[in-house]
PyMOL commands that place a pseudoatom at each C-alpha (Angstrom):
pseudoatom trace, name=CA, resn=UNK, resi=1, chain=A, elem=C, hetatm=0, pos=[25.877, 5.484, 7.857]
pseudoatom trace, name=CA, resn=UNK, resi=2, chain=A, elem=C, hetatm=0, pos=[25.002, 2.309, 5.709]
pseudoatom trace, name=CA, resn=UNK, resi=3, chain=A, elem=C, hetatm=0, pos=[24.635, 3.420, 2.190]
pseudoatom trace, name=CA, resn=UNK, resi=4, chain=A, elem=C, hetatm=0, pos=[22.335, 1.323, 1.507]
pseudoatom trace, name=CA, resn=UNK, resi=5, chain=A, elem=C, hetatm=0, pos=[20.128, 2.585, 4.317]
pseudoatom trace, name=CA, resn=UNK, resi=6, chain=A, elem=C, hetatm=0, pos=[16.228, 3.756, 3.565]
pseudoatom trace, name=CA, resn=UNK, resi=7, chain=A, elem=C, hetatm=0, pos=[17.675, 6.721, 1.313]
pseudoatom trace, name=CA, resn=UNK, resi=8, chain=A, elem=C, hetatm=0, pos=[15.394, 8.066, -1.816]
pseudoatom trace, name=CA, resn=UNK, resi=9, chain=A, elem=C, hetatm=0, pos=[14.752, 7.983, -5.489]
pseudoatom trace, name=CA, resn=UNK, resi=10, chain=A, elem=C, hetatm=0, pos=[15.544, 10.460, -8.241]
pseudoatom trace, name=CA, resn=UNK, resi=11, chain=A, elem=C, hetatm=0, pos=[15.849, 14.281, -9.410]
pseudoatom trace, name=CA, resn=UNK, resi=12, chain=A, elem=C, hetatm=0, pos=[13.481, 14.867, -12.551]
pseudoatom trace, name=CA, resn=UNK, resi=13, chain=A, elem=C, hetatm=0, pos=[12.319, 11.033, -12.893]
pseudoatom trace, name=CA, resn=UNK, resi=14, chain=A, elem=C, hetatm=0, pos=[8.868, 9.699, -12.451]
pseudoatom trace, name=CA, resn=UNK, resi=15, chain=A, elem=C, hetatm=0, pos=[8.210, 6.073, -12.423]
pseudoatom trace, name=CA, resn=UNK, resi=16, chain=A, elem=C, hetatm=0, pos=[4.928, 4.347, -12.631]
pseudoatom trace, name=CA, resn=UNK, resi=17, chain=A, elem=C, hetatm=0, pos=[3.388, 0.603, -11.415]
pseudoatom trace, name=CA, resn=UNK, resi=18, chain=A, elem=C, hetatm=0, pos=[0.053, -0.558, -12.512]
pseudoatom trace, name=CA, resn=UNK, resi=19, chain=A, elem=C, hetatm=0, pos=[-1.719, -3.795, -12.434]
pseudoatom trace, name=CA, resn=UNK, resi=20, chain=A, elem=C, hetatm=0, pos=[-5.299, -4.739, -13.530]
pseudoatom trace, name=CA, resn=UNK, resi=21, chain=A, elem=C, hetatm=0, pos=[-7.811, -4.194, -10.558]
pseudoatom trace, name=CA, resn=UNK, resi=22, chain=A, elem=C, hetatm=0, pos=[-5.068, -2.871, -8.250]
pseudoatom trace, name=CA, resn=UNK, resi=23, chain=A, elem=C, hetatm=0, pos=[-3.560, -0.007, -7.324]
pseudoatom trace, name=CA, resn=UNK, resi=24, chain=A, elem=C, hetatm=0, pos=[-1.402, 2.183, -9.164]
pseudoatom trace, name=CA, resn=UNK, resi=25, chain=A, elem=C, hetatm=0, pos=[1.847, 3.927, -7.755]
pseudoatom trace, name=CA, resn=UNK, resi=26, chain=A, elem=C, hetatm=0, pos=[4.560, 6.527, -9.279]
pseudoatom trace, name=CA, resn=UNK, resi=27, chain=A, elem=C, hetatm=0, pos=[7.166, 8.332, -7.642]
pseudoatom trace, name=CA, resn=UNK, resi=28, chain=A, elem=C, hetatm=0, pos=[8.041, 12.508, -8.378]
pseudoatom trace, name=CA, resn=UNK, resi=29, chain=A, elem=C, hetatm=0, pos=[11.639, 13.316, -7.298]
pseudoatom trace, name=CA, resn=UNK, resi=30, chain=A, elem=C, hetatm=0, pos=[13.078, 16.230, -6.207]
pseudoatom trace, name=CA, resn=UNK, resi=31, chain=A, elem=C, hetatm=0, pos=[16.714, 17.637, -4.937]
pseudoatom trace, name=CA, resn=UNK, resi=32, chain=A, elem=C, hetatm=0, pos=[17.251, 15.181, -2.095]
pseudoatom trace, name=CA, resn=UNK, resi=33, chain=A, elem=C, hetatm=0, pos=[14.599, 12.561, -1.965]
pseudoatom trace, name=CA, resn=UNK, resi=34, chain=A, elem=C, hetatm=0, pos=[11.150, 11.548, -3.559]
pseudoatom trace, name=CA, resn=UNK, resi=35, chain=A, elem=C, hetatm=0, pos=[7.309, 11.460, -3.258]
pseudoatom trace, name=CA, resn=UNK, resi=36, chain=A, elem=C, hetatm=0, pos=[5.580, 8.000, -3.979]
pseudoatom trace, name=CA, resn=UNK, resi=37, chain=A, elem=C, hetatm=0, pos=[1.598, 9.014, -5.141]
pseudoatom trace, name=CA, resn=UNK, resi=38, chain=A, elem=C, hetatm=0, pos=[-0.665, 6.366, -5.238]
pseudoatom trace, name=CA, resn=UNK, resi=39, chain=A, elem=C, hetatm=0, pos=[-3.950, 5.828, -7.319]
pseudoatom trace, name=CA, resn=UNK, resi=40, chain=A, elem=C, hetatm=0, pos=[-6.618, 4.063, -5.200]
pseudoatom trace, name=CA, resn=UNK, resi=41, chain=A, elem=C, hetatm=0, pos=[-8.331, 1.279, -7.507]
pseudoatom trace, name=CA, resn=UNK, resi=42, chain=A, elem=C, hetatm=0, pos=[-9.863, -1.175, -4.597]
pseudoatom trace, name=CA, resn=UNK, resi=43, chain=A, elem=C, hetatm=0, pos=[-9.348, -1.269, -1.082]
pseudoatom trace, name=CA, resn=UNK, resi=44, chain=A, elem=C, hetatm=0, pos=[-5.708, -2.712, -0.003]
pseudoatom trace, name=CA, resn=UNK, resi=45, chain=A, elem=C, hetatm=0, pos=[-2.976, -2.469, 2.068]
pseudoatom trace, name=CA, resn=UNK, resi=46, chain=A, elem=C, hetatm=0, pos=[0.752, -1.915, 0.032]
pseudoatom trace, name=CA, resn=UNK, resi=47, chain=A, elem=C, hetatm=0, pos=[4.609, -1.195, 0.777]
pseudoatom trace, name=CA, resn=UNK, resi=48, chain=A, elem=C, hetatm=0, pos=[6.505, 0.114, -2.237]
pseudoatom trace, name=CA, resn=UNK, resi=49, chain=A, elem=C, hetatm=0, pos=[10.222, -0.235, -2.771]
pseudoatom trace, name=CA, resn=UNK, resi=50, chain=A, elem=C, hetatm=0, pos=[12.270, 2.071, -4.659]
pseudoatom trace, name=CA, resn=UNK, resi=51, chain=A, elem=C, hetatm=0, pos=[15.583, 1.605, -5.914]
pseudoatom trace, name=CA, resn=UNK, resi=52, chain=A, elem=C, hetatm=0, pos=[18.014, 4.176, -7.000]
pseudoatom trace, name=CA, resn=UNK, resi=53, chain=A, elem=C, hetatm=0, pos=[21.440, 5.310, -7.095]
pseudoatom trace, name=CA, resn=UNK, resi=54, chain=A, elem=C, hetatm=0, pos=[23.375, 8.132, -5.296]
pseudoatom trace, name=CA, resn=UNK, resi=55, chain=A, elem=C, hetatm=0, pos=[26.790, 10.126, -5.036]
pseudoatom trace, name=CA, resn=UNK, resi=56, chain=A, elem=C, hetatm=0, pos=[28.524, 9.731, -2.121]
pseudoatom trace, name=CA, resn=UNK, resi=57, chain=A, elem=C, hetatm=0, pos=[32.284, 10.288, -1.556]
pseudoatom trace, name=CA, resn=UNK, resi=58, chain=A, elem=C, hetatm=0, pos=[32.947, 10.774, -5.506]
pseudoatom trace, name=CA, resn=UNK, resi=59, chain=A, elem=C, hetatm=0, pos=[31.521, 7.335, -6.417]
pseudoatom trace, name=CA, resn=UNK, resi=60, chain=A, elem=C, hetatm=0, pos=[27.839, 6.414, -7.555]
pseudoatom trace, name=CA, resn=UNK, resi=61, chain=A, elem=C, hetatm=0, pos=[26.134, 4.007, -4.694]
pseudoatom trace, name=CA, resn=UNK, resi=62, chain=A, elem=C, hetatm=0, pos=[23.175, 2.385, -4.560]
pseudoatom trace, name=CA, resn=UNK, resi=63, chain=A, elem=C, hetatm=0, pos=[20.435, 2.302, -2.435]
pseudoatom trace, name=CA, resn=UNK, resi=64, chain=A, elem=C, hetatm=0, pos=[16.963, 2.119, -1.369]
pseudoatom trace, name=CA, resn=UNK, resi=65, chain=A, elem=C, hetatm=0, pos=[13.889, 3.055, 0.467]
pseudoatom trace, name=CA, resn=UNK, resi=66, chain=A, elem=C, hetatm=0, pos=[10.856, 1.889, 1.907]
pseudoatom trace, name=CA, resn=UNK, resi=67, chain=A, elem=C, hetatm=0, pos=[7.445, 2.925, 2.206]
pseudoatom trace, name=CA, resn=UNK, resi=68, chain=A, elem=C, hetatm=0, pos=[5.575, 0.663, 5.110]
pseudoatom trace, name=CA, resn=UNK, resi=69, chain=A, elem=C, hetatm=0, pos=[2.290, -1.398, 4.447]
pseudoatom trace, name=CA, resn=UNK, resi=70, chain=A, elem=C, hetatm=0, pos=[-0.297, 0.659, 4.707]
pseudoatom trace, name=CA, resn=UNK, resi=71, chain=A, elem=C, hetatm=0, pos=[-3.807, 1.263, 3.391]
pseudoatom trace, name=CA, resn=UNK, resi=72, chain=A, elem=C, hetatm=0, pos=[-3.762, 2.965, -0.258]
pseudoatom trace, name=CA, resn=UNK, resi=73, chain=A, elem=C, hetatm=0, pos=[-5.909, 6.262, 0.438]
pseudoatom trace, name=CA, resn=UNK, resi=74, chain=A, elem=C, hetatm=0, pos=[-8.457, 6.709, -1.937]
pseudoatom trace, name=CA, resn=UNK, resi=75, chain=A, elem=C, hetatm=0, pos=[-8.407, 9.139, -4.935]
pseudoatom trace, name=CA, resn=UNK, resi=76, chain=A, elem=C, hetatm=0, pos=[-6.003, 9.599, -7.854]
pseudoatom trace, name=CA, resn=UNK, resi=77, chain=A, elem=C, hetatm=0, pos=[-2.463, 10.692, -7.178]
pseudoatom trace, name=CA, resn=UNK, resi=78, chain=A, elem=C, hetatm=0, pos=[-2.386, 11.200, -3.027]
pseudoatom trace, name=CA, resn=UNK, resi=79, chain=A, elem=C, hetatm=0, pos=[0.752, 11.134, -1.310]
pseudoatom trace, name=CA, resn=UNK, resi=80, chain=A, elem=C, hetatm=0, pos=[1.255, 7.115, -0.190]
pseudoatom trace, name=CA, resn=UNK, resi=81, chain=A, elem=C, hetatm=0, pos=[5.114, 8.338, 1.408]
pseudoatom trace, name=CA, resn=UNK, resi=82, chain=A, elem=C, hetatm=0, pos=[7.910, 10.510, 1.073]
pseudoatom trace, name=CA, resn=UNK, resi=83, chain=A, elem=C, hetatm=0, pos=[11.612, 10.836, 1.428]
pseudoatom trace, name=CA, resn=UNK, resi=84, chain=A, elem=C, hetatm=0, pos=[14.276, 13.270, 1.724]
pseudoatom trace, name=CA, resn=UNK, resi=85, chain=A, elem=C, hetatm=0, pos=[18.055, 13.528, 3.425]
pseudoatom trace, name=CA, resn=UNK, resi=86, chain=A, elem=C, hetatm=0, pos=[20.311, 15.582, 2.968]
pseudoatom trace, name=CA, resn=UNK, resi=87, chain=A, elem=C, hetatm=0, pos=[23.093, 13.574, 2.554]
pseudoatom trace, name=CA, resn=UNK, resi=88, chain=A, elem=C, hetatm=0, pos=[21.836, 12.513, -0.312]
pseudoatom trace, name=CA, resn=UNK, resi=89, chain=A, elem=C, hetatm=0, pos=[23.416, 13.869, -3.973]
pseudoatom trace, name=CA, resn=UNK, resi=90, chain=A, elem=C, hetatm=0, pos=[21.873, 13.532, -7.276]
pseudoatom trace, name=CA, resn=UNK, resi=91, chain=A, elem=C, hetatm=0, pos=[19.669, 10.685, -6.755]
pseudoatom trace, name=CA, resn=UNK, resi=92, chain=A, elem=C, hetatm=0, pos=[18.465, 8.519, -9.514]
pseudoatom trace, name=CA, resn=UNK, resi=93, chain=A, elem=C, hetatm=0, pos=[15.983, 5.807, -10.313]
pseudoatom trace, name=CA, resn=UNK, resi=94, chain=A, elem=C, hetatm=0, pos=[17.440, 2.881, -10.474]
pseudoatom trace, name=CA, resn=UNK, resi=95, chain=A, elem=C, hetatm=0, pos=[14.616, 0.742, -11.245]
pseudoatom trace, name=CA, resn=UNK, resi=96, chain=A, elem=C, hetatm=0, pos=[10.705, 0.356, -11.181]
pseudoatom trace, name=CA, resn=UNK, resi=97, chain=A, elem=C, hetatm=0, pos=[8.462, 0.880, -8.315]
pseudoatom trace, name=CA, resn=UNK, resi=98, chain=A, elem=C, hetatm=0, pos=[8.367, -2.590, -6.407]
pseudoatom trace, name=CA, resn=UNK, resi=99, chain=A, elem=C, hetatm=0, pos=[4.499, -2.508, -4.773]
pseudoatom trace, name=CA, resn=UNK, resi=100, chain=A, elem=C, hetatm=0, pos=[3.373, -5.208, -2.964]
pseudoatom trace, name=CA, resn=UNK, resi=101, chain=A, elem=C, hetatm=0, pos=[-0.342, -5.160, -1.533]
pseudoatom trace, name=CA, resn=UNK, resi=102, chain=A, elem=C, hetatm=0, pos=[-2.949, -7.616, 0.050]
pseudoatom trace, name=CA, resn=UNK, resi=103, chain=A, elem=C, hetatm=0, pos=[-6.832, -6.792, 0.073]
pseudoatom trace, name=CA, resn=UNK, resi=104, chain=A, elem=C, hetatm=0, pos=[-8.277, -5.172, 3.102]
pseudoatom trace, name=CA, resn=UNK, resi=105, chain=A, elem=C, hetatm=0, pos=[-10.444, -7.622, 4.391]
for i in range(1, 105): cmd.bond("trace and resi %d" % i, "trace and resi %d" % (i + 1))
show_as sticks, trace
zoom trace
């Protein structure tokens, strides 16, 4: 498996993205993956990137995930995507959230 492959994010991290007039994304993490949440602001259509790190074989890799364009649903904090593998030990942000997202027209 590619280590790099569409792993997860961190245990006990949260990370947050927010813009004016957009939405607003943070990830929870847990044991072997994460939760992105998103906060609906106006209607659009995002994919978030996470980066983190992970051990595998002794050594610290890195990696990261993928959550597909889709439409932000609306309310504050509702499950955008989640992650989890079990391959994957002691995950760690490695970065911010990376959101990118057009207006629904």
């Amino acid at each position: 498996m590619n280590k790099s492959l569409f792993l997860g994010a961190a245990i006990a991290c949260t990370a947050i993205w927010t813009a004016a007039d957009a939405a607003t994304f943070r990830a929870e993490t847990h044991a072997r993956g994460y939760t992105v949440f998103s906060t609906y602001e106006k209607p659009e259509r995002c994919e978030v990137v996470l980066n983190f790190t992970f051990m595998h074989n002794g050594t610290r890799d890195k990696g990261e995930s993928l959550c597909m364009f889709k439409d932000v649903p609306e309310g504050k904090d509702v499950k955008f995507c989640e992650f989890s593998h079990e391959r994957m030990v002691d995950p760690i942000m490695s970065g911010p959230l990376l959101p990118t997202c057009k207006p629904l027209e």
